[in-house]
FIKOLZA-1660 file (N, C-alpha, C; in steps of 0.1 Angstrom, whole numbers, plus 5000, padded with zeros to 4 digits):
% residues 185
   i   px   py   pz ch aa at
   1 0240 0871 0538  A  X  N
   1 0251 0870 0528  A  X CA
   1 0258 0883 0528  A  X  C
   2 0271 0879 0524  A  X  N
   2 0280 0895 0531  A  X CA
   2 0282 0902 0513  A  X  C
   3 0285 0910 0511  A  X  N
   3 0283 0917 0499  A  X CA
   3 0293 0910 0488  A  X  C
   4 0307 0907 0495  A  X  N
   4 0311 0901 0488  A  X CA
   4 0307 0887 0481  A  X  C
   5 0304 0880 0488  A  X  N
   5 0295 0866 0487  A  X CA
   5 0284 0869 0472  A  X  C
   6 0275 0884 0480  A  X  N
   6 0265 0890 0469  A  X CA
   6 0273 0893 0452  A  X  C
   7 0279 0900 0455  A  X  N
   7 0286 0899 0441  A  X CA
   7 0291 0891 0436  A  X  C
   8 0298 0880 0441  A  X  N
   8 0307 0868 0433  A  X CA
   8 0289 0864 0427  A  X  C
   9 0280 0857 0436  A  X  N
   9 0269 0850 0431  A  X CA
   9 0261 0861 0423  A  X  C
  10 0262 0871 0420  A  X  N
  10 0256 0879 0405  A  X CA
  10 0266 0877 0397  A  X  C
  11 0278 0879 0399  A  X  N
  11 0282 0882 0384  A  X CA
  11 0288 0865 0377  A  X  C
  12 0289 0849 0385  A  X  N
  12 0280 0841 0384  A  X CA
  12 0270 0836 0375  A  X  C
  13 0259 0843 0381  A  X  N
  13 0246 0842 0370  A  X CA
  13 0247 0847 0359  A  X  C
  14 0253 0863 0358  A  X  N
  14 0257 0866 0347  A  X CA
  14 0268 0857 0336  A  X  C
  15 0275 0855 0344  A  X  N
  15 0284 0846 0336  A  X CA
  15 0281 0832 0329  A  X  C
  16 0274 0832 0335  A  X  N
  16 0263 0816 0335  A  X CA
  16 0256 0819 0322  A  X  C
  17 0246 0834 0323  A  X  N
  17 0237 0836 0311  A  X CA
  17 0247 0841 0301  A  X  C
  18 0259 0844 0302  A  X  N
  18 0265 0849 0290  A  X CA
  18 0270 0839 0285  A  X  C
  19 0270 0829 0285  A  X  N
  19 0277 0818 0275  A  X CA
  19 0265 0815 0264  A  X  C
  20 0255 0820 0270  A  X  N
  20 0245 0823 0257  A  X CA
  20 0252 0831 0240  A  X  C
  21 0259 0835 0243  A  X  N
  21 0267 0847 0232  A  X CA
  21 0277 0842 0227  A  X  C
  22 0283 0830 0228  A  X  N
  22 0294 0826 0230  A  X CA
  22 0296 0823 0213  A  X  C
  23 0284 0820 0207  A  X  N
  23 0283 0820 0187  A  X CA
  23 0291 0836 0182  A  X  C
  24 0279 0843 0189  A  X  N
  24 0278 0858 0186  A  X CA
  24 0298 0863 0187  A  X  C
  25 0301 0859 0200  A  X  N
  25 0315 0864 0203  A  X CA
  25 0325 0853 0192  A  X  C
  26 0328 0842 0188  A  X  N
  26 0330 0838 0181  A  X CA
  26 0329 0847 0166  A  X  C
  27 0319 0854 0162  A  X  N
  27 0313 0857 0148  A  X CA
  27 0323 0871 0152  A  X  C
  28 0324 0876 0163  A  X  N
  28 0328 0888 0163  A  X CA
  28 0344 0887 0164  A  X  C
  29 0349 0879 0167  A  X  N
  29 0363 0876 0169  A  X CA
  29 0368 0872 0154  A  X  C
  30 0359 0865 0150  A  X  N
  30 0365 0858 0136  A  X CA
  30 0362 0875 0126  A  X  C
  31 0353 0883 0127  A  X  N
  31 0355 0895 0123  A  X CA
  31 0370 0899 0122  A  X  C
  32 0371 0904 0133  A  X  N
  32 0383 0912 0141  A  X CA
  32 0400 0905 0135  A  X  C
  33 0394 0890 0132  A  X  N
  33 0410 0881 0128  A  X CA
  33 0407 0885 0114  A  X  C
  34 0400 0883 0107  A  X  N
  34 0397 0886 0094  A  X CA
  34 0400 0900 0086  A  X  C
  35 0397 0907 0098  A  X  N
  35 0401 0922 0091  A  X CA
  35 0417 0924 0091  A  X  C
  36 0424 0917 0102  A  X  N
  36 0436 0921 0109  A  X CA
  36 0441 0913 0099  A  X  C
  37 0445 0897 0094  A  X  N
  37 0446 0890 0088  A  X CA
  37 0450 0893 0072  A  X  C
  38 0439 0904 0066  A  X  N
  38 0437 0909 0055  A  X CA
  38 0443 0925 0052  A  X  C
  39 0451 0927 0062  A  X  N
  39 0458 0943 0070  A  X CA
  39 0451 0952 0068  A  X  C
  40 0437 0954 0074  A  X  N
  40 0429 0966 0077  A  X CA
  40 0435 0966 0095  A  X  C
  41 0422 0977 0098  A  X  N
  41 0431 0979 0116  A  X CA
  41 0416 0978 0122  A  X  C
  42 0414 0975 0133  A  X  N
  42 0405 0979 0148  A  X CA
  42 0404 0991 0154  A  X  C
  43 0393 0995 0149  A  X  N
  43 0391 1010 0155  A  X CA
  43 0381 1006 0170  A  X  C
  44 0391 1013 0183  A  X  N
  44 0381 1008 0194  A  X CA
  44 0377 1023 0202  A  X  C
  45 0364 1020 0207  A  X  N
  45 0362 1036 0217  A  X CA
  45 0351 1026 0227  A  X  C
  46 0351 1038 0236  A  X  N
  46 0338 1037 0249  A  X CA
  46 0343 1046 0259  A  X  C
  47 0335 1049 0265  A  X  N
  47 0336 1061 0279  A  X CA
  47 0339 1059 0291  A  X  C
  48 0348 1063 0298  A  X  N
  48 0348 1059 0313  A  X CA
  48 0353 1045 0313  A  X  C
  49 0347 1033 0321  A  X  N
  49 0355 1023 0323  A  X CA
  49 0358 1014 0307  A  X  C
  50 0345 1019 0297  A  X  N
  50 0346 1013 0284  A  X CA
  50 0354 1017 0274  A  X  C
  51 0360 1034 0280  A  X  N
  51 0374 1035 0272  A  X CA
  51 0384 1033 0279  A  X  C
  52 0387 1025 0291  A  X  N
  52 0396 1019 0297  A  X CA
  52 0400 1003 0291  A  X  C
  53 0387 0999 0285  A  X  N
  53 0386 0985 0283  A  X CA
  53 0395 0988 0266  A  X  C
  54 0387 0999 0262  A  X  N
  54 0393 0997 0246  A  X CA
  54 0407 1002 0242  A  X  C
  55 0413 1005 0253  A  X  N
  55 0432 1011 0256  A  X CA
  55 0434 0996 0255  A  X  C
  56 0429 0988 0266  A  X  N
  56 0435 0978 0270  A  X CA
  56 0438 0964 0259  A  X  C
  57 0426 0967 0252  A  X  N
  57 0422 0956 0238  A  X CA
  57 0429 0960 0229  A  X  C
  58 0433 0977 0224  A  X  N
  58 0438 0982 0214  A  X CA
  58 0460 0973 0223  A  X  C
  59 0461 0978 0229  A  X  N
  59 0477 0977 0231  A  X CA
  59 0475 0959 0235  A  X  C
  60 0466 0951 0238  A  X  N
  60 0471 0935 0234  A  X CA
  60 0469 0933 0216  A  X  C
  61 0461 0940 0209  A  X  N
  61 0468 0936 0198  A  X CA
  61 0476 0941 0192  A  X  C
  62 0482 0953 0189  A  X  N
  62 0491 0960 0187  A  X CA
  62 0508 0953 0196  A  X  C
  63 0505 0949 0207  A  X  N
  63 0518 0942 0214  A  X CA
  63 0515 0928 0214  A  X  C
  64 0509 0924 0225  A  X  N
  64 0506 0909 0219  A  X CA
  64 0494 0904 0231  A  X  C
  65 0488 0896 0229  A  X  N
  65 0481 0888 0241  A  X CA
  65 0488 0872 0247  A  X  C
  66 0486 0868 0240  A  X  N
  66 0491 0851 0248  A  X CA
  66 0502 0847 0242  A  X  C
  67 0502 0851 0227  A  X  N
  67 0516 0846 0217  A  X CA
  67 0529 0860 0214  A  X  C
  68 0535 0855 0209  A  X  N
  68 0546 0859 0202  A  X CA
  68 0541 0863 0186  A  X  C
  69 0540 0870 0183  A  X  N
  69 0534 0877 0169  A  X CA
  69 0541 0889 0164  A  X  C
  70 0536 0891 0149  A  X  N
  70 0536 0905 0145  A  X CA
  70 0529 0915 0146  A  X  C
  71 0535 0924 0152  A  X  N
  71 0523 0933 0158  A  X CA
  71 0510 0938 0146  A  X  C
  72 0502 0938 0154  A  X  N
  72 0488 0941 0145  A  X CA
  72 0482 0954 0150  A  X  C
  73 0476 0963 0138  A  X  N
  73 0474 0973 0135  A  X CA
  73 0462 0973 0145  A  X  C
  74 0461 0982 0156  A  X  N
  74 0442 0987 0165  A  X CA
  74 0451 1000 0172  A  X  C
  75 0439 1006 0170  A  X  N
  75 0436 1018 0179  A  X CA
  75 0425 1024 0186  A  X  C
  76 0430 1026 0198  A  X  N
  76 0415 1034 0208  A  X CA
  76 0413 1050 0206  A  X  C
  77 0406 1050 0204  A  X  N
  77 0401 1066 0196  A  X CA
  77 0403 1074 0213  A  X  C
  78 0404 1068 0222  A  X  N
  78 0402 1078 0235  A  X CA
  78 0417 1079 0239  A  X  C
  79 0423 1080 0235  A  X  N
  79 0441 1087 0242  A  X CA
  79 0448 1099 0236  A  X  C
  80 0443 1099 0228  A  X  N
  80 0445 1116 0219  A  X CA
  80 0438 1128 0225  A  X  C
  81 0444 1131 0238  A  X  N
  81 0441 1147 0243  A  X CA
  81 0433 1155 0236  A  X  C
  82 0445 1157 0228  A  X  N
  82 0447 1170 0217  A  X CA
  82 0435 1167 0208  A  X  C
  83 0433 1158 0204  A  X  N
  83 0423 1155 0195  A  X CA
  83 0405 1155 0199  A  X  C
  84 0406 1148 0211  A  X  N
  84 0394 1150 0220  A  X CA
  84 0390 1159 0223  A  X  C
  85 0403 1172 0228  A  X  N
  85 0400 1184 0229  A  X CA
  85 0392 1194 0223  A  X  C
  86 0404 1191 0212  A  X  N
  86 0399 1195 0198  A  X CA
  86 0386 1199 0199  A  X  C
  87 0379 1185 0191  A  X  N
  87 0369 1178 0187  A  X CA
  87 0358 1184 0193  A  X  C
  88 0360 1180 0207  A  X  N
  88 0352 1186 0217  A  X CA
  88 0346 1194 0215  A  X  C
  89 0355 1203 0217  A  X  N
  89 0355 1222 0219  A  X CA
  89 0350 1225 0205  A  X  C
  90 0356 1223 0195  A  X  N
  90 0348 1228 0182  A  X CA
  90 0334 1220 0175  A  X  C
  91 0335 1211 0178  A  X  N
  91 0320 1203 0174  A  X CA
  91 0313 1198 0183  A  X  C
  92 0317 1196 0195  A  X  N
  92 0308 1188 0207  A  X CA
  92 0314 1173 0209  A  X  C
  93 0310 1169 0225  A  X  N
  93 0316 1155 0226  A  X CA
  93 0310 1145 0220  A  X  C
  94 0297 1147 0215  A  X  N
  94 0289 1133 0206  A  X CA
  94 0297 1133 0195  A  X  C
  95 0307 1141 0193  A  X  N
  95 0313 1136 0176  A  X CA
  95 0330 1132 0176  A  X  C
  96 0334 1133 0195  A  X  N
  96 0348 1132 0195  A  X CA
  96 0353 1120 0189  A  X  C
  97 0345 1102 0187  A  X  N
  97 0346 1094 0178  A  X CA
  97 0348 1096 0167  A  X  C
  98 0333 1101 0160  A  X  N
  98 0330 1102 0146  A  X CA
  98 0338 1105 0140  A  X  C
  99 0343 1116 0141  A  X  N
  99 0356 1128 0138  A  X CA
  99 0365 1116 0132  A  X  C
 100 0376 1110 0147  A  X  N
 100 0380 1100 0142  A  X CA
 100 0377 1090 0130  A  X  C
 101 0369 1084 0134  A  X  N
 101 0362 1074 0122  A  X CA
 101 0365 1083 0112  A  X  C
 102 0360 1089 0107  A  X  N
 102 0358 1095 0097  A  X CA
 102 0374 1093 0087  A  X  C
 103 0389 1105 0098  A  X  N
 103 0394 1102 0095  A  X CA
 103 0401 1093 0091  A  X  C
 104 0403 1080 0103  A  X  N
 104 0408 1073 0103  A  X CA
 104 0406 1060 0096  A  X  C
 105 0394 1058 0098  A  X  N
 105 0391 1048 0086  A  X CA
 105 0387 1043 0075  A  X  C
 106 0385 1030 0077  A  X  N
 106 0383 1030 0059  A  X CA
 106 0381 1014 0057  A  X  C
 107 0371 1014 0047  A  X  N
 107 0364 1002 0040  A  X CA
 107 0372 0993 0044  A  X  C
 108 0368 0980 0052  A  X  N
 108 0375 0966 0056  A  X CA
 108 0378 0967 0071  A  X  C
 109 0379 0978 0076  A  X  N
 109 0388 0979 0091  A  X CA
 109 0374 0976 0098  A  X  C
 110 0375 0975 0107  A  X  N
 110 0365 0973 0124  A  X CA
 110 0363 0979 0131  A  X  C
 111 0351 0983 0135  A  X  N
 111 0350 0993 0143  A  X CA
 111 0344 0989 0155  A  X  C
 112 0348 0990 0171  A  X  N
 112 0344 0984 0184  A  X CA
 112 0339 0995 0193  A  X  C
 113 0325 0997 0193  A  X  N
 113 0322 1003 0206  A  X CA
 113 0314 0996 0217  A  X  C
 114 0317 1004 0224  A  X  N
 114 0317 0996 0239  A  X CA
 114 0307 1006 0243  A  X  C
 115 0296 1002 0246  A  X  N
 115 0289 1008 0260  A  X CA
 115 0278 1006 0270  A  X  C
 116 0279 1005 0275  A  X  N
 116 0275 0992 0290  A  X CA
 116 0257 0997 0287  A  X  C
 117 0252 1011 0280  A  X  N
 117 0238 1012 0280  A  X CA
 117 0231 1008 0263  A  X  C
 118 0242 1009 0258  A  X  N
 118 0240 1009 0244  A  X CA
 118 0235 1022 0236  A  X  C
 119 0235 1032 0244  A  X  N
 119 0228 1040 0239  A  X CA
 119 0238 1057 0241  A  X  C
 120 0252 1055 0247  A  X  N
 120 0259 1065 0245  A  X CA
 120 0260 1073 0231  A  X  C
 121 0257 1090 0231  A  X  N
 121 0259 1094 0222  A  X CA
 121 0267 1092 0208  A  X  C
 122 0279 1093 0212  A  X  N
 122 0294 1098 0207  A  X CA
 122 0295 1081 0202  A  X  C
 123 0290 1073 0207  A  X  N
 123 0294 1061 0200  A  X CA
 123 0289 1055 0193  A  X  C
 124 0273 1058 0191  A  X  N
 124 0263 1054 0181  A  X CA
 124 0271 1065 0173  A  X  C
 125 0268 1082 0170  A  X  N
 125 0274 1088 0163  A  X CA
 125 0287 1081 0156  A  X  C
 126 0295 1079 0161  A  X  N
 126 0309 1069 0155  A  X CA
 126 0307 1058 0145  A  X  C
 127 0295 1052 0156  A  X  N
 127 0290 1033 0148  A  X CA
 127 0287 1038 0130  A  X  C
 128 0276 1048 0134  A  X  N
 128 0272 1052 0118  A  X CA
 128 0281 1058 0110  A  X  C
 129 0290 1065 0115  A  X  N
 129 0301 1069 0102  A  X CA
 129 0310 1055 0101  A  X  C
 130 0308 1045 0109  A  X  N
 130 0319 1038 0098  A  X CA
 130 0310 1031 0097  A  X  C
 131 0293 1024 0096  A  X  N
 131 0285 1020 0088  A  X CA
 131 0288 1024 0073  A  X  C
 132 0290 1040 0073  A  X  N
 132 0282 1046 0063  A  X CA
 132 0298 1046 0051  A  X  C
 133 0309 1043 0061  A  X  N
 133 0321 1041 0054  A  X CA
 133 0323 1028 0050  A  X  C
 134 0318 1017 0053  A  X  N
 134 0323 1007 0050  A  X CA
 134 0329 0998 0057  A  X  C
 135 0333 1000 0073  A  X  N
 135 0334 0994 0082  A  X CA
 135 0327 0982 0088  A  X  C
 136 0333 0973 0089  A  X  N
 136 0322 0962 0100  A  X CA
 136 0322 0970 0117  A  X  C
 137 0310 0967 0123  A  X  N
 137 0311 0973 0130  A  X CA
 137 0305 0962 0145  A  X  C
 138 0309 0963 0155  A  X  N
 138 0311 0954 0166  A  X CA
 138 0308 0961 0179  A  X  C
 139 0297 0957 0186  A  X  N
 139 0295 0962 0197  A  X CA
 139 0290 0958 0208  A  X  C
 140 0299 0960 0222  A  X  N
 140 0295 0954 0230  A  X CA
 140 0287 0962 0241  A  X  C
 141 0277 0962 0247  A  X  N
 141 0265 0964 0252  A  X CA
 141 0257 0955 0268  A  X  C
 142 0249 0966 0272  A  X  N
 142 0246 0957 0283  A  X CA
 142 0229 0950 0278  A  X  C
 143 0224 0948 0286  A  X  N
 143 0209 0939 0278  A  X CA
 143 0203 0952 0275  A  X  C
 144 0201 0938 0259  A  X  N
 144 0194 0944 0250  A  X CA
 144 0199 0955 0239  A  X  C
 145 0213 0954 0242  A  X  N
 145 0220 0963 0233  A  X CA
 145 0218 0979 0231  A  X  C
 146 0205 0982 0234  A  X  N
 146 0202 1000 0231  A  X CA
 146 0201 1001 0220  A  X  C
 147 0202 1014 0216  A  X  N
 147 0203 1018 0200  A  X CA
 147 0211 1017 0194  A  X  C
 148 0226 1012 0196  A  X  N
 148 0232 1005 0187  A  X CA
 148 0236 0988 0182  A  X  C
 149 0228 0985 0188  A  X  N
 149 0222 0968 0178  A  X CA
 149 0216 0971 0171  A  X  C
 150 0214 0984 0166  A  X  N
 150 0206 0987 0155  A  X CA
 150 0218 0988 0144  A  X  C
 151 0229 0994 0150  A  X  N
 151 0242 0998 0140  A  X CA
 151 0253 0985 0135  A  X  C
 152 0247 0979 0147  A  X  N
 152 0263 0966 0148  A  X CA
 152 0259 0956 0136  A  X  C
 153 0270 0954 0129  A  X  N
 153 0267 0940 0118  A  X CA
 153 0268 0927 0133  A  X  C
 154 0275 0929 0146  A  X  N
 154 0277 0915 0156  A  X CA
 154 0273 0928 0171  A  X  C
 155 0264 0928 0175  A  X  N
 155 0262 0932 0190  A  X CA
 155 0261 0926 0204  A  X  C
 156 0270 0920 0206  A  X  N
 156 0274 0916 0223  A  X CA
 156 0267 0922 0234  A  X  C
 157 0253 0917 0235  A  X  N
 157 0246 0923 0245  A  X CA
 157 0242 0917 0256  A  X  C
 158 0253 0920 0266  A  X  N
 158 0256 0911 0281  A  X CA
 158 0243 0909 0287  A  X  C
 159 0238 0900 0291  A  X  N
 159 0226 0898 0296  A  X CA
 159 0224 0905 0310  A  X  C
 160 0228 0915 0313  A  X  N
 160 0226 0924 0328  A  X CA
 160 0221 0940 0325  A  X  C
 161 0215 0947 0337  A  X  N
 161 0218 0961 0333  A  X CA
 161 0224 0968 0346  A  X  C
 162 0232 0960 0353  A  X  N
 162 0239 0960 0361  A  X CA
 162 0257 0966 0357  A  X  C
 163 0257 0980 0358  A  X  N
 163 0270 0984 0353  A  X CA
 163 0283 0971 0353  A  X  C
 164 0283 0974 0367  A  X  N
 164 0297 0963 0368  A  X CA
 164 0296 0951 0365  A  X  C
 165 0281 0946 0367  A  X  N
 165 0285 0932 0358  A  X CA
 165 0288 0931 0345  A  X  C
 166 0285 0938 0335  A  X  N
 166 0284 0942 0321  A  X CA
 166 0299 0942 0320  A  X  C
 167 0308 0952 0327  A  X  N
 167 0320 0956 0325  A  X CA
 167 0325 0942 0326  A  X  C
 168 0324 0935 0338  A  X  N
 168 0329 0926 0342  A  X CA
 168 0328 0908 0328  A  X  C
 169 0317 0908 0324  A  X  N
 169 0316 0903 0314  A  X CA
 169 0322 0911 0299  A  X  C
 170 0325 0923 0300  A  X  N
 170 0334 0929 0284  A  X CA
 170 0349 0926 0290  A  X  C
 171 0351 0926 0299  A  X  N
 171 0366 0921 0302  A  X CA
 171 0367 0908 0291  A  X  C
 172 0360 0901 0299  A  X  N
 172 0362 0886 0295  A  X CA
 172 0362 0885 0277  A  X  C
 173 0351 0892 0275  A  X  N
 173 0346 0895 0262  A  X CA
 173 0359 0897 0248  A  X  C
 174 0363 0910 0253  A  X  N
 174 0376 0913 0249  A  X CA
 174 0391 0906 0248  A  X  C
 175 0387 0901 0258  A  X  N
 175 0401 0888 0259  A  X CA
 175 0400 0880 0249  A  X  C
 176 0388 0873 0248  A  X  N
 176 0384 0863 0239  A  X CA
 176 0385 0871 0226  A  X  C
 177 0383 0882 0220  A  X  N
 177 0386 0885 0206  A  X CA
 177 0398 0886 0205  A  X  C
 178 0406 0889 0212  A  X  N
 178 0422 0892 0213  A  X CA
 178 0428 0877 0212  A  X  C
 179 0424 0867 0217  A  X  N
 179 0428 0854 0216  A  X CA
 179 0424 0848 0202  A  X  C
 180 0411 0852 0198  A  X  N
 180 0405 0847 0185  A  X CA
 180 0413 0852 0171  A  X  C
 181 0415 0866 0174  A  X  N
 181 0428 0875 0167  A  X CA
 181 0443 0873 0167  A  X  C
 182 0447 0863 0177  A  X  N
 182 0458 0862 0177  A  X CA
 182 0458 0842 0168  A  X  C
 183 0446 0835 0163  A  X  N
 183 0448 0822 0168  A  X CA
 183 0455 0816 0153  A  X  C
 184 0456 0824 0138  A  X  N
 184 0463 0823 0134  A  X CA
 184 0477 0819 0134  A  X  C
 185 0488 0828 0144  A  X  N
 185 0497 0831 0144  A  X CA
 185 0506 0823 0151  A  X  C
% end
């Protein structure tokens, strides 16, 4: 079997076992419409390809995904240089989220992290400040969630521990809250 062949038929299976979640991602989308709905915002982060994913989710709601709408309030905590910098440099990278959170939100809004082990610093650190503020908090994860299915009120924990398939299943993941967010309108 040539590699490509190999990969379509994992991620496949994976896709096959993730419709297992399909309640879960539902509970988490109807979150995400609910907060937006009621004008709180979506706070999104993750590292590397999973702060790629939460630019991507933050600017379809904020512009639009499939419909014509009023733009809706999300932001990715990872596109602020200055603030990462910041953050960084004076408190460390496990807090470059939290920081955020801290700031930025507030009782009712959402909080989305993304991390394919479940167990990135900076984003459990994050999950619990807006636990501890009042935030719903939503996270998507590779199996088994890590230590933050401990934090999530909804944890999306892709049945692989296969980086790219994980990613490859939060694509999909993300679309569907963005659709579920838009289905009022």
């Amino acid at each position: 079997m040539t590699i490509a062949n190999e990969r379509i038929t994992e991620h496949a299976a994976v896709l096959q076992a993730t419709r297992e979640l399909a309640p879960r991602i539902e509970e988490a989308g109807e979150i995400v419409r609910q907060a937006l709905a009621t004008g709180h915002k979506i706070l999104f982060c993750g590292n590397g390809g999973s702060a790629a994913d939460s630019q991507h989710w933050a600017a379809e709601i904020v512009g639009r995904f499939q419909k014509e709408r009023p733009s809706l309030p999300a932001i990715a905590l990872t596109v602020d240089t200055s603030i990462l910098t910041a953050v960084g440099n004076d408190y460390g990278f496990d807090v470059i989220f939290s920081r955020q959170v801290e700031g930025l939100g507030c009782a009712g809004d959402v909080f989305v992290g993304i991390t394919t082990s479940g167990n990135s610093g900076n984003i459990l650190a994050a999950a619990a400040v807006a636990r501890d503020k009042g935030l719903q908090v939503v996270g998507l994860t590779g199996s088994g969630g890590g230590k933050l299915a401990e934090l999530c009120d909804v944890c999306l924990a892709v049945p692989s521990s296969v980086t790219a398939r994980v990613q490859e299943m939060h694509s999909l993941i993300g679309h569907i809250l963005c659709e579920i967010a838009e289905r009022e309108y």
